[in-house]
Every structure is written in structure tokens, then in C-alpha cells.
C-alpha positions in Angstrom: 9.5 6.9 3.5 8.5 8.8 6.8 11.8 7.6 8.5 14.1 8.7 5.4 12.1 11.7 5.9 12.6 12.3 9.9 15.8 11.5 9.3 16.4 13.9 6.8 14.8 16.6 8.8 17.3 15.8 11.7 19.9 16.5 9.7 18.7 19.5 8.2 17.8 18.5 4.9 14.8 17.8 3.3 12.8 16.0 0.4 13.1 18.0 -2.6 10.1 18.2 -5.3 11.8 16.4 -7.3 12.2 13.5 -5.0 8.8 13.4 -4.5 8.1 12.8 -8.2 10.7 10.6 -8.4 8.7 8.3 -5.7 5.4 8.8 -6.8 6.2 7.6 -10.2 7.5 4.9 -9.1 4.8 3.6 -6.8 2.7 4.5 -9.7 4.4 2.0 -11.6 4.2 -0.5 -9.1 0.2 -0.2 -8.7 -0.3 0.0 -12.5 1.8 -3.7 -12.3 -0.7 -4.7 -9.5 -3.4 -3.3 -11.9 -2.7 -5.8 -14.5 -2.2 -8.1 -11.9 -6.2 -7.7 -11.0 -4.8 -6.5 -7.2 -6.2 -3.5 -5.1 -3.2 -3.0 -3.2 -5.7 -1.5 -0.5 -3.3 0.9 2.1 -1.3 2.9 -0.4 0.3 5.6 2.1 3.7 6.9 2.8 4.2 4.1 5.1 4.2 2.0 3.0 7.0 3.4 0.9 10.2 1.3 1.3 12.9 3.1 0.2 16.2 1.0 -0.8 18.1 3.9 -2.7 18.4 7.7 -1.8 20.6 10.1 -3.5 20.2 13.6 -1.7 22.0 15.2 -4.7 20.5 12.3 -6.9 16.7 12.2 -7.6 17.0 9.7 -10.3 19.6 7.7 -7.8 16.0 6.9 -5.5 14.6 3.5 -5.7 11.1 2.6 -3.5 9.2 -0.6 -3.2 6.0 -0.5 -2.4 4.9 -2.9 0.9 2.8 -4.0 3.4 -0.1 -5.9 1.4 -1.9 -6.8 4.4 -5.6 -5.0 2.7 -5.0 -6.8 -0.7 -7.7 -7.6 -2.4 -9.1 -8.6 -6.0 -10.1 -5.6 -8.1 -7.7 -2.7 -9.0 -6.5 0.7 -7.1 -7.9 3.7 -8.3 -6.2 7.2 -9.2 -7.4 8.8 -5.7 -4.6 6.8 -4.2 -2.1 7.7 -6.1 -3.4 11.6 -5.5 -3.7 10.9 -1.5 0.0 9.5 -2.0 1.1 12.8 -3.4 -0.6 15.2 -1.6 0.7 13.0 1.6 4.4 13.3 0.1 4.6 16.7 -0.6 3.7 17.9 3.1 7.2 16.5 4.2 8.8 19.2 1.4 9.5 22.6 3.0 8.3 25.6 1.9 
């Protein structure tokens, strides 16, 4: 996600709010799957964001993975990730 977002920035554009939601909700999705799943994913961070599909025009046209399961564990993620996730996110939207 940070390199989509570097890149953007080089180019002059930038994350919109809406691509932001777009993402969060979908790594949501992906830790309430590793919820059921009885997995902590453990390092939930922009970083770890893969992004396959970006639309600048196209919100709904963005398609993430979530990666890098290096601090798995047994248990499950709480919402304070999801929250550091977002908060981390939104600083790469301009103002």
C-alpha cells in the first residue's frame, strides 16, 4: 500500500477517502476470515497491504490482500488493529 501510495504522490495524485474505506474493508474482511480461522494475524500495518487492483477514478475497482504472516499466531485479532490500520491509512490522504 505505501508504494501505490509514493507512487501516487509522485505523480500528483493521491489516496482518496474513499479508497481508504475501500481497503480497510477489505482487510477487515480478511481478518474476520482469519478470525473464524482461530488466526491472530499479528502485524496488521499498511505494509502489509498488497494491492493487486487500483482504479484512481474507481474506488470499488481496488482489490488488496492482506500479507506477510510472519507473527501468526493462534487466537484472534482484535478491533484496535483494524483502528491502527485506519488511522495509519488516512495519514497518506491529503488534506
Amino acid at each position: 500500500m505505501y508504494d501505490l501510495a509514493d507512487h501516487l504522490e509522485f505523480e500528483g495524485m493521491y489516496l482518496s477517502n474513499h479508497h481508504v474505506v475501500v481497503v480497510v474493508l477489505q482487510v477487515l474482511s480478511a481478518l474476520l476470515h482469519l478470525n473464524s480461522l482461530q488466526i491472530n494475524h499479528g502485524d496488521v500495518c499498511g505494509r502489509n497491504v498488497l494491492v493487486f487492483e487500483f482504479d484512481v477514478s474507481d474506488p470499488r475497482a481496488t482489490h488488496v490482500r492482506l500479507g506477510d504472516y510472519g507473527e501468526a499466531r493462534q487466537g484472534q485479532c482484535d478491533l484496535h488493529s483494524v483502528i491502527r490500520l485506519a488511522a495509519e491509512l488516512h495519514v497518506l490522504v491529503p488534506r
